[in-house]
N, C-alpha and C positions, 0 to 999 in steps of 0.2 A: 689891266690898266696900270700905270705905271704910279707910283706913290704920289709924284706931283707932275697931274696932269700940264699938257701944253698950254696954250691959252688959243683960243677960236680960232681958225682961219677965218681973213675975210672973204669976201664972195667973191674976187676976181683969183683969191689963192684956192679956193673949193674949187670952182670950175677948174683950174690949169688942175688943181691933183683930180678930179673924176674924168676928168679928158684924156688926161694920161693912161687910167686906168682902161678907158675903153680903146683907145690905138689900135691894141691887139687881139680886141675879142668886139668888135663893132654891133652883133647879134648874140649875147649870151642868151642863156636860157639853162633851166633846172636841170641838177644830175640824178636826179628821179626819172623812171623811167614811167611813160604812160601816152596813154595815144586820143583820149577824152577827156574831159575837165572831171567826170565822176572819176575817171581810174588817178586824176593826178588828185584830186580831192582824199579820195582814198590813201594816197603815198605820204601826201603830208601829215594826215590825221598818226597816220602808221608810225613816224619821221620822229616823234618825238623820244627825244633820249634812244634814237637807233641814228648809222650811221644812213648815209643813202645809199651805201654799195649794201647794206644789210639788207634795208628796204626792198631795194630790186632784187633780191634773191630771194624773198618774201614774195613779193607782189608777182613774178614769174608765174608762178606756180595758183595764187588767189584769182586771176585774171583769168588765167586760160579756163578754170573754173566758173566764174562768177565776173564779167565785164560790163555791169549794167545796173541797176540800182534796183532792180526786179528781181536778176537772178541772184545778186544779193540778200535779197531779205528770203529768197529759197533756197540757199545756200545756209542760211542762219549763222548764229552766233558760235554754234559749238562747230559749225563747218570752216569759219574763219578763222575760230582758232587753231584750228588744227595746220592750218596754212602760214600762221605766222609765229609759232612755236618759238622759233629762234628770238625774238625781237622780246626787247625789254617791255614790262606793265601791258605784256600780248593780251592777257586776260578783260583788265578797260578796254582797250583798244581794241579787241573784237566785239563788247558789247557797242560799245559807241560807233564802229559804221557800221553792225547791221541797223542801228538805229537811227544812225544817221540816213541810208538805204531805206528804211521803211518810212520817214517822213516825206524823203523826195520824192516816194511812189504816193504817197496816201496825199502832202502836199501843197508839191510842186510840179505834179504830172512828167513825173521821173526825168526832172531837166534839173541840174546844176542853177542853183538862183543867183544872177548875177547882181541883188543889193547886199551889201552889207551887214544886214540889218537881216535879214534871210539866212543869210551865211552862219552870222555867229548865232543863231538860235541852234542851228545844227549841235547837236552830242560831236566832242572834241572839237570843236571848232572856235576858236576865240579872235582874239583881233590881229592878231602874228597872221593864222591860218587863213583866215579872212584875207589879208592884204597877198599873199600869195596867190591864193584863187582868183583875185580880182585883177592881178599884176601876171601870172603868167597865162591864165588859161582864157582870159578878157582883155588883158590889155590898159588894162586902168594902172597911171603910174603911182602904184601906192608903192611901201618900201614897209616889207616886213621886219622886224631888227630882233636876228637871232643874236647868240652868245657872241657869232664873228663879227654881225654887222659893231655890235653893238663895242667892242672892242677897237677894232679899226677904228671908230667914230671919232673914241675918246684918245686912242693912243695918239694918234698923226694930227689930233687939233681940228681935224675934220668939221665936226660936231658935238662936240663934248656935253653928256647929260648924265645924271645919276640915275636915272632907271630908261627902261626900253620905250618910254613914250616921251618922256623930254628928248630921245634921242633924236628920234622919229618924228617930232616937229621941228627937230633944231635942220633935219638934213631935208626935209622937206620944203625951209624957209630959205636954206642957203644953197641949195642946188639948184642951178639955172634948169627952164622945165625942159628943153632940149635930151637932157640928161634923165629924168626922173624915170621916165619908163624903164630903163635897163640898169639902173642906179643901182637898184636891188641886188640882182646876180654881180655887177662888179666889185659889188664891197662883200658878198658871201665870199667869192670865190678869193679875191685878193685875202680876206681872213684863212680860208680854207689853205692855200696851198705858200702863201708868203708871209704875210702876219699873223703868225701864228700866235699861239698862248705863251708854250713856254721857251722855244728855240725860232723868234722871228727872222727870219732870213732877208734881213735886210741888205747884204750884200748884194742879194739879187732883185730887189727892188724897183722895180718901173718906175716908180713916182718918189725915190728917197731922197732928192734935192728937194721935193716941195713938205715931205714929211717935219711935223714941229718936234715930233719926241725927243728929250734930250738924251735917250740911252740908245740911239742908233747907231751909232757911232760904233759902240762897243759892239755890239751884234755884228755891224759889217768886217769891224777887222777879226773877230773870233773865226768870223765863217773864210775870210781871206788868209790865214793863218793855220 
């Protein structure tokens, strides 16, 4: 976030920059790979502090073993670990979904609970995670706000908040609802591969005539130069 952020977009300038942002990708969706709501429930819980291309070289290998909430808690804790070695705080994160796996068996009759209130009782599961499950694998337009959402929000004027739940109500009040379902994945991915943290490539920009940041400028012509 830049030293002195932008000041708000108003709602007819949010809509023109999230409309921009979906032109080119109309149906996003998560770069997790997973084929059920337990294997994507699983990726997320996995996802923290790991990349998602980590993840899916993780979860390859955990799935072909264990794709079910059953043969998870038979698979156990020290079987998970061993499947996601590679990934950062593997150790939590294998105790938390086989635990999270033995609640959905014991219960939720090994189904993915689609309240909130369900969700975040789950081991690793909080309100980020929560809105993920409930925004990719349900449908509900919630908008999880990781480090990129959260970034974007405040850099471009979008939605500007000091922590991840002021953001998350500001982008929730100001995004027309046409937008909310797919909101999510357009502002991950737009932080992910254009606004970046520390080299934002704004030269390449979809939406930088409607961006407020005052230092894009500099970004664009560094990257044109």
């Amino acid at each position: 976030m830049p030293d002195q952020a932008p000041r708000a977009m108003t709602e007819s300038e949010a809509e023109a920059f999230i409309a921009r942002l979906a032109e080119s990708d109309p149906h996003p969706t998560t770069e997790l790979n997973y084929t059920t709501p337990f294997e994507l429930l699983v990726a997320v819980i996995l996802s923290a502090q790991s990349t998602d291309v980590g993840v899916n070289k993780a979860t390859a290998g955990l799935f072909a073993a264990a794709s079910t909430p059953q043969a998870m808690v038979e698979l156990g804790e020290a079987g998970i670990r061993e499947h996601i070695r590679t990934l950062g705080l593997f150790n939590n994160k294998a105790r938390n979904v086989a635990e999270m796996a033995r609640l959905l068996v014991d219960d939720y009759g090994g189904e993915v609970p689609e309240r909130r209130a369900d969700l975040e009782r789950l081991p690793g599961v909080g309100r980020k995670t929560a809105n993920v499950i409930l925004n990719t694998a349900f449908g509900h337009p919630t908008i999880a706000v990781d480090t990129h959402i959260f970034r974007v929000a405040n850099r471009t004027g979008l939605a500007p908040g000091g922590n991840v739940t002021a953001v998350e109500r500001a982008l929730e009040a100001i995004l027309p609802t046409a937008y909310k379902r797919h909101a999510h994945h357009w502002l991950i991915l737009h932080g992910r591969y254009t606004c970046k943290a520390r080299r934002p490539a704004c030269g390449e920009c979809r939406a930088y005539d409607l961006c407020l940041w005052g230092e894009k400028a500099n970004y664009a012509e560094s990257a044109a130069s």
